[in-house]
C-alpha positions in Angstrom: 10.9 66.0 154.3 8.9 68.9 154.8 10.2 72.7 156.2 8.7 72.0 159.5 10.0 68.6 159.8 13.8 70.0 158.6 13.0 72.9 161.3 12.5 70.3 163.7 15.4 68.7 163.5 17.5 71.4 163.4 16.1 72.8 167.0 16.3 69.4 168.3 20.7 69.2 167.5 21.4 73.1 167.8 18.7 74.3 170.1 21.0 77.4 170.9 20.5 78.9 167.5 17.6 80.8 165.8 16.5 79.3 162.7 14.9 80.5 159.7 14.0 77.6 157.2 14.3 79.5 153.6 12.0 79.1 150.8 12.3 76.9 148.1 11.7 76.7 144.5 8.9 73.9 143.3 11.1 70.9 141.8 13.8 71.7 144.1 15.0 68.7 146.3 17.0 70.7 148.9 16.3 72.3 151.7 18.1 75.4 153.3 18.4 76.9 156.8 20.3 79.5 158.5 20.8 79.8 162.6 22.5 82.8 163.7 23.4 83.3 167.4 23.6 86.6 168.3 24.0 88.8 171.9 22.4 92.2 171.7 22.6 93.3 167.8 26.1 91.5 167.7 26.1 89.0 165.8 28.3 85.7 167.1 27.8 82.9 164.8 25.6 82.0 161.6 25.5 78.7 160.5 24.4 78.0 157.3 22.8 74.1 156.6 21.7 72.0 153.5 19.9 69.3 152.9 20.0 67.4 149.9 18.2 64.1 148.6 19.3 62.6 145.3 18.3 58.8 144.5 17.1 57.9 147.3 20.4 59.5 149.1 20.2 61.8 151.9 23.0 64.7 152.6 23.7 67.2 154.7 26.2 70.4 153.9 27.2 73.1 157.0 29.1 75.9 156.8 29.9 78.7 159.5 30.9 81.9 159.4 32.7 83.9 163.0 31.2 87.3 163.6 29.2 89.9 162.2 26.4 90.4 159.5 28.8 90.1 156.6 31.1 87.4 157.8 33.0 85.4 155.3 32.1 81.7 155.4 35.1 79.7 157.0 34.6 76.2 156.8 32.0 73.3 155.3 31.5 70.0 156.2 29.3 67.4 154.0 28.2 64.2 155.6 25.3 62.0 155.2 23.8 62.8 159.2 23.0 66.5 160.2 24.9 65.3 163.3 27.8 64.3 161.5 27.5 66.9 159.4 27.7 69.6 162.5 30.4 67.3 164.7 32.9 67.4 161.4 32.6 71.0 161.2 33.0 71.3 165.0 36.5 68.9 165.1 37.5 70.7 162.3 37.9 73.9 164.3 39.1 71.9 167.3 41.6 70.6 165.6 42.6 74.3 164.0 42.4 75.8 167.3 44.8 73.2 168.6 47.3 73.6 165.5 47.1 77.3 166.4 47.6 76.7 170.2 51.2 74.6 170.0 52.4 77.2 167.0 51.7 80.4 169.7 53.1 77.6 172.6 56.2 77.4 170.4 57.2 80.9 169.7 56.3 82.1 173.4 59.0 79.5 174.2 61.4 80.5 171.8 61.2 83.9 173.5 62.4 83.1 176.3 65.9 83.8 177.6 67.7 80.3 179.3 67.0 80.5 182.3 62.9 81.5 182.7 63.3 85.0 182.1 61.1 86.6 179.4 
């Protein structure tokens, strides 16, 4: 696959980042790419996206990172499909968020006095 057609079907899944397809070494058989979403200078998101061939086999690796320039990566996701690759990373945090969600549900409960009051 070549830059272009990696660039390609990044735009075509995540058309709502900008990405910049990074250079490779000759003999390499990966490709790298970063989208970053940003509002103003503020930086939102950066995804961060592999792909790998070995024997014939195809895989893709995503990682994001949450705000700012010099965010700290927070989760990766391998799968053999750039989609899968991007949903696994996505349920991932949906199913973090949710975790996160019934634990602050829980101790806004325990709060509360018998009776409603808080």
């Amino acid at each position: 696959m070549t830059p272009n057609e990696f660039r390609a079907e990044l735009v075509k899944i995540m058309p709502g980042y900008s990405w910049t397809v990074h250079k490779t070494p000759k003999g390499m058989s990966h490709l790298k790419a970063t989208g970053t979403q940003s509002s103003g200078f503020n930086r939102l998101s950066t995804l961060s996206v592999i792909r790998r061939e070995r024997d014939g086999q195809v895989s893709y690796e995503a990682k994001s990172a949450g705000y700012g320039l010099r965010a700290k990566w927070l989760h990766t996701n391998t799968d053999a499909s750039l989609a899968r690759a991007l949903r696994g990373l996505q349920d991932h945090y949906e199913y973090t968020a949710n975790t996160y969600r019934s634990h602050a549900s829980a101790l806004k409960v325990g709060r509360q006095v018998e009776g409603g009051a808080a």
